[in-house]
Structure formats: C-alpha cells, structure tokens
N, C-alpha and C positions, 0 to 999 in steps of 0.2 A: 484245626486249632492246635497249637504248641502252646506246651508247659515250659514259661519264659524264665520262669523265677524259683529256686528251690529252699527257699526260707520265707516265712510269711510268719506275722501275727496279726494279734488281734485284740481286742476287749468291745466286750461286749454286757450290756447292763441288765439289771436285775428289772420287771417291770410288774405294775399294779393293774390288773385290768378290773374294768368293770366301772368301780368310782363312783359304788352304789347303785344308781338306777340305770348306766351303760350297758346291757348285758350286752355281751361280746361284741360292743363297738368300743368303748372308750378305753381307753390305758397309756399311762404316764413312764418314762424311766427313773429311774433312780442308780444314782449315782457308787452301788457296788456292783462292782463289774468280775465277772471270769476272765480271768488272762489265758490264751492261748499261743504257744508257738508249732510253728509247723514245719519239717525236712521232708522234701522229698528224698527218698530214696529209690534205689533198683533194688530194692531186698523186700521183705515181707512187712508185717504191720509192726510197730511197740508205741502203747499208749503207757505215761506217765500221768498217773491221776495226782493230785494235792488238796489237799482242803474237804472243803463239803462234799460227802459222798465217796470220798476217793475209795473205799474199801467195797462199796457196792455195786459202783457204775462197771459196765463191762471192760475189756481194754484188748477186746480183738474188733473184728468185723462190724458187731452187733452197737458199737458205744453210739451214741446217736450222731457226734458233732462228726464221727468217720460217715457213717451213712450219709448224709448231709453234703458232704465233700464228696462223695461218689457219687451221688444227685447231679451236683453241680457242675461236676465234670464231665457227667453224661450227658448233662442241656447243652453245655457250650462243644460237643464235639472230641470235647480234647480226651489222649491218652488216659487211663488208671496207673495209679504210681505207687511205690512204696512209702509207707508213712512210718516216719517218726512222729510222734504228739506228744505232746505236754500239756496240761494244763491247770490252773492253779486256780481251784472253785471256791467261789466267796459266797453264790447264791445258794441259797439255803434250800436242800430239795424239799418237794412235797409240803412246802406250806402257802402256795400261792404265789408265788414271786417270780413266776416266768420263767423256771431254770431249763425247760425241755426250749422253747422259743429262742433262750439266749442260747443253747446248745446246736436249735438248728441254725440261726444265724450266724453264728461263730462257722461253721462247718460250708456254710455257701459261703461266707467271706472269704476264707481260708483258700477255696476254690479258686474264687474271681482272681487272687492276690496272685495266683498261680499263672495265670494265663496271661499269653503273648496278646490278645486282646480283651480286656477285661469289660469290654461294654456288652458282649457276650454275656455277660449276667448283671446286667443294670439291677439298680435298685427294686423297678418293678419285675422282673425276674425272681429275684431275690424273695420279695416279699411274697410271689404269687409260690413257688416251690414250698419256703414255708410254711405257706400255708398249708398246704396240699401233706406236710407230716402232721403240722397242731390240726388240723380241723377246721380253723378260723384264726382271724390275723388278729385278733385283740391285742395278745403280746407280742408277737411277732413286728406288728409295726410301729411301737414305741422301740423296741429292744432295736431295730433297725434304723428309724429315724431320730429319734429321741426325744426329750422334751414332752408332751400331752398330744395326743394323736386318734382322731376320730379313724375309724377302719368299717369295712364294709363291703360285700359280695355284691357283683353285678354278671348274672348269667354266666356264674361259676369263678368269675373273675376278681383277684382280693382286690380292693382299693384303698387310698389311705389318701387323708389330708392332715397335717399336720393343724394343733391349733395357737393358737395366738393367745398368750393369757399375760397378763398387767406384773409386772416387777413387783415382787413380797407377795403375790397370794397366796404363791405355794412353797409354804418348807416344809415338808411330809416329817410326819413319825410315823414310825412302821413300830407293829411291838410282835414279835414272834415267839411262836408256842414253843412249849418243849416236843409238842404233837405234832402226828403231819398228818395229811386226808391226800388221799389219791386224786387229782381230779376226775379219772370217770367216777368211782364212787360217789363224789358230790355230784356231780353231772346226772347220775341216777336218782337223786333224791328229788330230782325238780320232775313238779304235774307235767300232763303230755299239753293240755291246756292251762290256761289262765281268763277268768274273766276280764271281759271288755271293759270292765273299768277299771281293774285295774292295769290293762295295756296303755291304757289313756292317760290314768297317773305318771305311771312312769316316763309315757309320751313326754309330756307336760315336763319332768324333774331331768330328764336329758337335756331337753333344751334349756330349762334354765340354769342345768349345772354348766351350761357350752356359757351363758352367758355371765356367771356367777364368777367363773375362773377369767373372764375380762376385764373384770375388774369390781365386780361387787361382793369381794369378799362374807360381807355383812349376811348373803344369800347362800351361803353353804350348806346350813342346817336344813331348809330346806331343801335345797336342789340334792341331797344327798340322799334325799327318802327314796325307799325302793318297797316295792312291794312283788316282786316278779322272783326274786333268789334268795334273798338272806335268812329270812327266818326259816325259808322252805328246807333250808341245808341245815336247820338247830339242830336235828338227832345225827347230825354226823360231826358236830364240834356246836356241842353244848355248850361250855364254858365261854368259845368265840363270840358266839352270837350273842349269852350274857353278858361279856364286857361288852360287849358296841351298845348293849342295851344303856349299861349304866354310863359309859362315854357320851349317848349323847345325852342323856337324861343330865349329865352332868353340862350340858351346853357345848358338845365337843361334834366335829361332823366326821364320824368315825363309821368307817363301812369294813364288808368284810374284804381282802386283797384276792382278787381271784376267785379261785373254788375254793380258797382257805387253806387250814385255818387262822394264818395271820393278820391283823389287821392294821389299819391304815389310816391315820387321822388327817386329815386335811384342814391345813391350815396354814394363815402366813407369820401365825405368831409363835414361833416353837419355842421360842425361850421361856411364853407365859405358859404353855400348854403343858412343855416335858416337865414341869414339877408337879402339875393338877396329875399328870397322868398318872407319877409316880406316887403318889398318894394313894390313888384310885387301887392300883395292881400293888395289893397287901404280900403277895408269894413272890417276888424276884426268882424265886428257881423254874418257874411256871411258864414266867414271863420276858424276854428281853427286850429292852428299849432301845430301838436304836436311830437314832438323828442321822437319817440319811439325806441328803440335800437332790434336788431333782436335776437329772444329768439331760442337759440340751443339749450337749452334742451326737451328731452321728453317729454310727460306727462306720470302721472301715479297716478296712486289712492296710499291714504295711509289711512294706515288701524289706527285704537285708536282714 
C-alpha cells in the first residue's frame, strides 16, 4: 500500500450517546465539529493543538488522533510517516460529547485520506478500529456516519445502522457544565447487575425512542425514561442529574449526553424550549446553552 496524498483534512462532529435509555447503542451528531489538517512529512512528529484542550492534550506520539493514524496505517499496510497536525477543537472535553471518538475518527480518516487505495479502510474498518480504542461504537458511529445511529457488537464485531427520523423532530439543545466527569469514573459508578425489570423498561423505552424520533414527536417524554444509568451516575454530577430532574419535570425530554455531565434536550421545537430552559438554569456561569443543530452528514477526509 502507498501513501498517495500528503495533505489531508477533515471534520469530524461532536456526538450524544445514549438518548436516555440507549445505553451504548444509540448516538446522534451534532453539528460542532474538530477541524483537522494533516502533512506528511520525512521528519519527525509537530502537533498544533487550538481551541478545547489545546494546553492539555499531548502533541507527540501519545495525542490520540496520531495513535489512530498509526492504527490506520498499520491495517491498510501502508508506510509510517512524518506528521505535521493541526487541529482546531470545538468539542468540549470530558463532558460527554464524544471528543475521544471524534479524535479516533479524525485520525483513521486522516489515514484513509492518505492512501493510494483508500477502500483499504472502508467505513466498516473505520468504525470497527474505533471501536477497538472507545470500547464500543456508541459515538464512534454517529461521529462517522452522522445523523441518529443505532450501533452494536456481533461476536466482537462493531455494527452500525444508521436511523431514519421525520423532518423537525430533532433540534438538540446541549447545555454544558462548567464540570467535566471522566468517562471511566462514570462508567464505575454503574451496579455490575440491574434488575430484570428494569432491563425490560428500558427494552420497552429504546424501541419506542427508535419509534418516537419517526415521527411521533409527541412520545419523547416517554421514550426518553431510562432507568439503567442516569441517576445511578448522581454522586458523580449531582447538579446534572438535578437539572434533567427539573427539565423534565418541567415537560422537557432531557437525558444526561453520554457519561456526562452535559446534558441534552431533545426536541423539535428549540425556539419554544431555549427560553423555558433559560429560565430554568438561574447561574449562566454554571451553565452554557448552546443551540446546536444535528449534523447528517458524514465525515470524510479530503485530500489537497
């Protein structure tokens, strides 16, 4: 395999997994994305970090979207190269919003973008490596396909169906913390078990969140109950789990984004919502609101 191309970028979007009672199947994009550009060079590593993170994320070997891009060029064959990178981060780390998934996907795109034959890392490639750094393709395969996307393991293997949902269901508000939560720390706060009933609830609130977001808006409050993660994570973002209490109490179908602690109102009517919200969330220093629109499109590396 030959490295065809020595300029590539990218964007790649921020995502919501879960959407309540999803646990690690369901997840949406949304429309702020990481820009990335990529050079090959013959010389050693320089990463340019900008925006979210820039002061923390590594900027040799170790940054995740380089790891990622050495993955990817180890599946397809091809040479390891010298990297210039850049990249300009909007996704906001450690609050839920996929910034490790859109960092691995950015980083196998950037790969394929490179290569003399790029079906060498098809999309199912793509999603199945990612998975193999997240653990599970939850954000992995909205942040890849985009749009609302069901995800799922079969004897080891990720799988992804992209879903279908009705024009105006969905205009997300995201409202993010001043806080962030680790995801393994949230990930350790959930029981090793769950009662059989309520697996069967949540059974129940997946399927009819699949069918709510088709077009029966009207079914969100319901379809958004979960009883398998959200409260179980309160002692690790108290306050989160307090606003979704009072969000929906308020008639709002607000779940937590992720492992937190951001959260995420689902709805198709933002214009009526973002002012109930802002009412609701008394501390603006606390809390940002931000109207972000849900992004259907792919991603994909572009080569010059």
């Amino acid at each position: 395999m030959r490295i065809q191309h020595t300029r590539v970028s990218v964007q790649v979007p921020a995502t919501s997994a879960n959407l309540g009672p999803g646990y690690d199947t369901l997840g949406l994009a949304l429309g702020l994305c990481d820009s990335l550009e990529l050079e090959a060079t013959t010389g050693g590593i320089e990463v340019l970090a900008e925006g979210e993170g820039a002061d923390s994320v590594p900027t040799g070997e170790d940054h995740l979207v380089v790891r990622a891009l050495r993955r990817g060029l180890d599946h397809a064959g091809a040479p390891q190269i010298g990297i210039r990178l850049r990249t300009v981060n909007r996704i906001p780390h450690g609050r839920g919003m996929g910034s490790s998934a859109a960092a691995t996907i950015a980083g196998l795109l950037l790969a394929r973008g490179l290569l003399s034959e790029p079906e060498a890392l098809d999309d199912t490639q793509v999603l199945q490596l990612a998975t193999e750094f997240e653990g599970h393709p939850d954000n992995a395969a909205p942040a890849l396909y985009g749009g609302v996307v069901l995800s799922w393991m079969t004897d080891g293997a990720a799988r992804a169906a992209p879903l279908a949902h009705a024009p105006g269901v969905l205009d997300p508000l995201v409202l993010l913390p001043s806080t962030t939560l680790s995801t393994h720390r949230a990930r350790g706060l959930l029981p090793a078990e769950v009662p059989h009933a309520d697996a069967v609830f949540n059974a129940a609130r997946t399927g009819l969140l699949v069918h709510a977001l088709s077009g029966s808006p009207e079914l969100l409050m319901e379809a958004t109950e979960d009883r398998l993660h959200q409260e179980q994570r309160a002692p690790g973002m108290p306050q989160s789990v307090e606003l979704m209490r009072v969000l929906r109490q308020e008639g709002l179908p607000a779940v937590i984004s992720g492992a937190g602690p951001s959260l995420l109102v689902l709805s198709g009517r933002r214009s009526e919502v973002a002012p109930l919200v802002r009412r609701i969330v008394s501390d603006p220093a606390e809390w940002r609101i931000a109207q972000v629109p849900l992004r259907e499109s792919a991603a994909a590396p572009v080569v010059g």
